[in-house]
Backbone as JSON, one array per atom type, in Angstrom:
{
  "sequence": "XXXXXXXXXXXXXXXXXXXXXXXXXXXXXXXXXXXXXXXXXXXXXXXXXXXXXXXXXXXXXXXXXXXXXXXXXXXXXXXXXXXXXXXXXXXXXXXXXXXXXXXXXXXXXXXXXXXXXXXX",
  "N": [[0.81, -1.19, 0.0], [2.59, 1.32, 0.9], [3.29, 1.76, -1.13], [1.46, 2.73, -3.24], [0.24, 4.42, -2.1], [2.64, 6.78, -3.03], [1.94, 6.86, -5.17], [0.43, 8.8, -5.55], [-0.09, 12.17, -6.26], [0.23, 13.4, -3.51], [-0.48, 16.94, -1.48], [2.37, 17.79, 0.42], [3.15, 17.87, 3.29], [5.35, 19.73, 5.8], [8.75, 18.14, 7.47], [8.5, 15.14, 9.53], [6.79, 12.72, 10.02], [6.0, 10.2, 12.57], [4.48, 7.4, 12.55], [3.03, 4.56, 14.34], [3.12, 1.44, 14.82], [1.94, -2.0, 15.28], [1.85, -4.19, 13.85], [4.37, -4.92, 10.96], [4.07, -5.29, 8.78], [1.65, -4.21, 7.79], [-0.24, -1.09, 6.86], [-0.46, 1.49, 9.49], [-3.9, 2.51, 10.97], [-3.77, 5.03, 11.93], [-2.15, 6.17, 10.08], [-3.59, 5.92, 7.77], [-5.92, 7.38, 9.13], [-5.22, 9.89, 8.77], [-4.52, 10.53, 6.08], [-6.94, 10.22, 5.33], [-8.34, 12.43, 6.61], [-6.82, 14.85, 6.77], [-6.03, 14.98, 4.37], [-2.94, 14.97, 3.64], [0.55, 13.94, 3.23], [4.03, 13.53, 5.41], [6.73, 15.18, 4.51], [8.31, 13.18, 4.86], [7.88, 9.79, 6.36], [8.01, 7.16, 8.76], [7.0, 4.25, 9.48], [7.1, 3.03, 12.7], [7.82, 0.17, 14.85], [7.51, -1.51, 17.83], [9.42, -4.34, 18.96], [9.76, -6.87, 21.33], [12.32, -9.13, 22.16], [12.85, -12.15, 23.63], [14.72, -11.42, 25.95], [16.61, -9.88, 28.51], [18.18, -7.4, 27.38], [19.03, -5.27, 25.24], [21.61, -4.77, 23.07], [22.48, -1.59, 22.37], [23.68, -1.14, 19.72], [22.37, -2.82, 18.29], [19.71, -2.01, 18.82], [18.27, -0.82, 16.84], [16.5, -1.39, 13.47], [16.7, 0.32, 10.36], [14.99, 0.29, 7.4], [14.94, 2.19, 3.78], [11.45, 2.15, 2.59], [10.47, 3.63, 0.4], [10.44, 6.15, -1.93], [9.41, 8.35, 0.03], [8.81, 6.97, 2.67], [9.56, 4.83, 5.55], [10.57, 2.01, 7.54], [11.19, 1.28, 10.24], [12.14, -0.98, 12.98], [11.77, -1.25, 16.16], [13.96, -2.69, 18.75], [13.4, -3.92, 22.09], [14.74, -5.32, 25.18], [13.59, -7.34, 28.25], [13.84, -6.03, 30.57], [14.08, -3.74, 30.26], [13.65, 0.07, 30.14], [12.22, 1.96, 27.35], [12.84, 5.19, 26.3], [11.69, 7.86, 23.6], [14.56, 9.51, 23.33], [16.0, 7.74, 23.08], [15.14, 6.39, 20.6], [15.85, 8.33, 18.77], [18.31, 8.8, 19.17], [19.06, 6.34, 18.63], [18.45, 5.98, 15.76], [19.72, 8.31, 14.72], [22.29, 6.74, 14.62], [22.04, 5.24, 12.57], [21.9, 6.74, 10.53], [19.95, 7.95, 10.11], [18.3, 11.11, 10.16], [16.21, 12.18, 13.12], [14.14, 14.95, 14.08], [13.42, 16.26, 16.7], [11.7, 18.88, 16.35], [10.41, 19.27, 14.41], [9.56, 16.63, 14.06], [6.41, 14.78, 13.93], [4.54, 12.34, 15.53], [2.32, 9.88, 15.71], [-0.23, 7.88, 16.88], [-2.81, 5.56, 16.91], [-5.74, 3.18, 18.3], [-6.03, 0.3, 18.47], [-8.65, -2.6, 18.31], [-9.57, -5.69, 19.48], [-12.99, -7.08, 18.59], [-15.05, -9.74, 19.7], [-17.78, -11.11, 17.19], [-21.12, -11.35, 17.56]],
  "CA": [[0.0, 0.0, 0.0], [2.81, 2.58, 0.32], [3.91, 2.02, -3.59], [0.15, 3.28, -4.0], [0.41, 6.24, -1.6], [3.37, 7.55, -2.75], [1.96, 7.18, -7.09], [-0.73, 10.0, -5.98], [0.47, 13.61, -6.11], [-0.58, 14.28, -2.01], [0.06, 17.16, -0.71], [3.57, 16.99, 1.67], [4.1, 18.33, 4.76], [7.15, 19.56, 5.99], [9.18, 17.16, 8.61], [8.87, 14.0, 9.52], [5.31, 11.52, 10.77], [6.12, 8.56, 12.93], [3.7, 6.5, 13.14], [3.32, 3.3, 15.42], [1.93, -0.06, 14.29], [2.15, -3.3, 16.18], [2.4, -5.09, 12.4], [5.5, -3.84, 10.06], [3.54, -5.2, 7.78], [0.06, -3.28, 7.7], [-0.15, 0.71, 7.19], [-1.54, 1.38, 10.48], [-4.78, 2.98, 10.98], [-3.91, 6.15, 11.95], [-1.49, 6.86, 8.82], [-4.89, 6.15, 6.98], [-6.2, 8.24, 9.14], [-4.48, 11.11, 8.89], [-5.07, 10.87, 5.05], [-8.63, 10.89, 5.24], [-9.04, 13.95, 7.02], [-5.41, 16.23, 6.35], [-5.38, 14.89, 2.85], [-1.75, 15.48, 3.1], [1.54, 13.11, 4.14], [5.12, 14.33, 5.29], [7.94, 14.43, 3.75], [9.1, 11.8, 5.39], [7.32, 9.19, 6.81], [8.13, 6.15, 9.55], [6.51, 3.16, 10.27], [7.64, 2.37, 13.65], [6.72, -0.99, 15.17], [8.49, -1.97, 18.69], [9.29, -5.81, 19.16], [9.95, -7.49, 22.49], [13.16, -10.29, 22.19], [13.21, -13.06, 25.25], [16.22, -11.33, 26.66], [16.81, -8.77, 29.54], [18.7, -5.84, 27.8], [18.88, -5.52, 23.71], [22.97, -3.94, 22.68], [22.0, -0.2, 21.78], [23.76, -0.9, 18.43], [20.92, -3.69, 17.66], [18.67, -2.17, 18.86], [16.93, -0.04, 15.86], [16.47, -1.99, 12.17], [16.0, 0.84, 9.78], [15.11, 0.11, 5.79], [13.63, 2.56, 3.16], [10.61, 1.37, 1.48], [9.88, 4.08, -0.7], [11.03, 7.38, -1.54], [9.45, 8.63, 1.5], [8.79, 5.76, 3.54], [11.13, 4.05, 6.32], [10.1, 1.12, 7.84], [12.26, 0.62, 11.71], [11.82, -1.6, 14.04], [12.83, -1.05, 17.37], [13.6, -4.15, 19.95], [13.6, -3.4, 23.68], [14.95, -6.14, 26.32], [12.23, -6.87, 28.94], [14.27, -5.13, 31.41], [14.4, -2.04, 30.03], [12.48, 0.7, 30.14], [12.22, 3.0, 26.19], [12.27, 6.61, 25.99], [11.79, 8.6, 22.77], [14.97, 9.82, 23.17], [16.96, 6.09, 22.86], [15.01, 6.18, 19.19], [16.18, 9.53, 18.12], [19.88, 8.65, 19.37], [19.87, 5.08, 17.61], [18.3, 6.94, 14.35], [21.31, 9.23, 14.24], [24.04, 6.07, 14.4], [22.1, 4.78, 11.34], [21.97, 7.63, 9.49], [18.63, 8.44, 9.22], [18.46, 11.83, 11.48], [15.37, 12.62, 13.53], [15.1, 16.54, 14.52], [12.1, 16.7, 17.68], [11.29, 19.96, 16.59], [9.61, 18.63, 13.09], [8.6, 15.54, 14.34], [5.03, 14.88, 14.82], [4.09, 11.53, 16.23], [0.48, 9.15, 15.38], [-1.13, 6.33, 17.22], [-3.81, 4.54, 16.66], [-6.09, 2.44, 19.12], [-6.28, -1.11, 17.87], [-9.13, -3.26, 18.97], [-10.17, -6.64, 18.65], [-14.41, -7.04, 19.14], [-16.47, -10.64, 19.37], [-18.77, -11.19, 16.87], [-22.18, -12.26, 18.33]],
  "C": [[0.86, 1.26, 0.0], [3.19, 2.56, -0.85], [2.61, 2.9, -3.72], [0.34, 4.42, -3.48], [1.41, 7.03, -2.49], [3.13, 7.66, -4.81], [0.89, 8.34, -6.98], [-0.1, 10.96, -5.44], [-0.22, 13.78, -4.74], [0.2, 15.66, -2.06], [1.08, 16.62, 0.56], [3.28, 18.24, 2.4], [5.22, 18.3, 4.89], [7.44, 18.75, 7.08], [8.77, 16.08, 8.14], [7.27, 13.67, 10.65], [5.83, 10.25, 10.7], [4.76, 8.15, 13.22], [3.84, 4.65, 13.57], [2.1, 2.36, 14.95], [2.43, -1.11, 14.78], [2.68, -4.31, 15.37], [3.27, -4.49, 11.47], [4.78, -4.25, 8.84], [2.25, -5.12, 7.06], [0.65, -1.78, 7.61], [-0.95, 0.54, 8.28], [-2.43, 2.69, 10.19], [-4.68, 4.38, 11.36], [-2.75, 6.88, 10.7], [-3.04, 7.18, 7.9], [-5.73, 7.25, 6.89], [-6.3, 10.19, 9.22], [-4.35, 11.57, 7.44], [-6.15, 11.14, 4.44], [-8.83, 12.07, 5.59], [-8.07, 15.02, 6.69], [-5.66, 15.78, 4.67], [-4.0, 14.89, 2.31], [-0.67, 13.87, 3.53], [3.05, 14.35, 3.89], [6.45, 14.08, 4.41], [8.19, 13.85, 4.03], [8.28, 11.37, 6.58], [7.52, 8.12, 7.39], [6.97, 5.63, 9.98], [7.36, 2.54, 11.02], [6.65, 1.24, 14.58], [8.09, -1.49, 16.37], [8.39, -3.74, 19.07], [10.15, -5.91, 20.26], [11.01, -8.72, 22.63], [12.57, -10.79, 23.76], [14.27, -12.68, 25.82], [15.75, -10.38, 27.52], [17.03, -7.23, 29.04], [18.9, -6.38, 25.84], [20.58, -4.55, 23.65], [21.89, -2.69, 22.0], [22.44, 0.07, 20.36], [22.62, -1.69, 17.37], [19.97, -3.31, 17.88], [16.98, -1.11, 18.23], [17.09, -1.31, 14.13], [15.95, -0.31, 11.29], [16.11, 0.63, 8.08], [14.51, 1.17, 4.82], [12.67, 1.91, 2.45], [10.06, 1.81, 0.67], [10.57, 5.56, -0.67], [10.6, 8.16, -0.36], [8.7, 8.3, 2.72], [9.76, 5.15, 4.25], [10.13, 3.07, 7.05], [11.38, 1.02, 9.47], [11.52, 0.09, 12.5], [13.01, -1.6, 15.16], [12.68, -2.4, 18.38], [13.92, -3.45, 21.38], [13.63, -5.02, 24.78], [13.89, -6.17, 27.26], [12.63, -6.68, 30.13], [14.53, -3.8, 31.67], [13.42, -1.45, 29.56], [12.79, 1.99, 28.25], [11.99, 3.96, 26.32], [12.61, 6.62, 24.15], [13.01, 8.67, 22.35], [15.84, 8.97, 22.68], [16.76, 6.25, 21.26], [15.94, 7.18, 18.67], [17.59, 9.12, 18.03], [20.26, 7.35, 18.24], [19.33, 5.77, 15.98], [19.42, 7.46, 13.99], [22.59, 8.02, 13.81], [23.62, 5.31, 13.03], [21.44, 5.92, 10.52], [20.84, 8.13, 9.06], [18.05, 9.78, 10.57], [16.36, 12.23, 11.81], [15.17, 13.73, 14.56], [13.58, 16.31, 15.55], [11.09, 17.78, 17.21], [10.48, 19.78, 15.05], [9.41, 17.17, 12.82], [7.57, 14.93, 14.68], [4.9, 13.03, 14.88], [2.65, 10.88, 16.47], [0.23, 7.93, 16.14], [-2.52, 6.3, 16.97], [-4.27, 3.46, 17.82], [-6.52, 1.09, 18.49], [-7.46, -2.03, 18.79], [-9.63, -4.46, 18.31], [-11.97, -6.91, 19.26], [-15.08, -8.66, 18.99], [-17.45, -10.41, 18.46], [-20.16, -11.5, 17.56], [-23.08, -12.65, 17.52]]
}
């Protein structure tokens, strides 16, 4: 689905929209929704999705994956040990050692509430 986003002339925004999805491989629901109603996307766009290893403490050099998947699409996944606690700021820092810089001050930030419902 982003090959399709990125073949229609949107309006861009300036900076950078992370958004957070549980699946790396779904657009999550609030990228969607943030095209339904802005009509727009940013220049640069992250799908971030945090995964949980069986270990205690993840090395801070392992512990971002980042790939592009489109001209302005990134796909990272971040792992976190289940001893340790994630700030913001851990992403931003491992961002910088792989080269892909993230500035706070033109970073806006999307979630999405995921639910699953019973049929009846």
């Amino acid at each position: 689905m982003v090959n399709e986003l990125e073949q229609k002339d949107w309006p861009r925004a300036s900076g950078t929209a992370v958004y957070f999805t549980r699946n790396e491989d779904h657009v999550p629901a609030s990228l969607v929704n943030n095209l339904k109603y802005n009509e727009t996307l940013h220049e640069r766009n992250v799908l971030l999705t945090f995964k949980y290893p069986d270990q205690p403490r993840v090395h801070p050099l392992k512990r971002l994956e980042v790939q592009q998947i489109s001209p302005s699409f990134w796909q990272m996944i971040a792992c976190v040990g289940y001893q340790e606690s994630l700030d913001i700021d851990q992403i931003f820092t491992a961002c910088n050692r792989k080269g892909f810089t993230l500035y706070e001050v033109d970073t806006v930030f999307f979630m999405s509430s995921e639910r699953m419902e019973a049929k009846t």
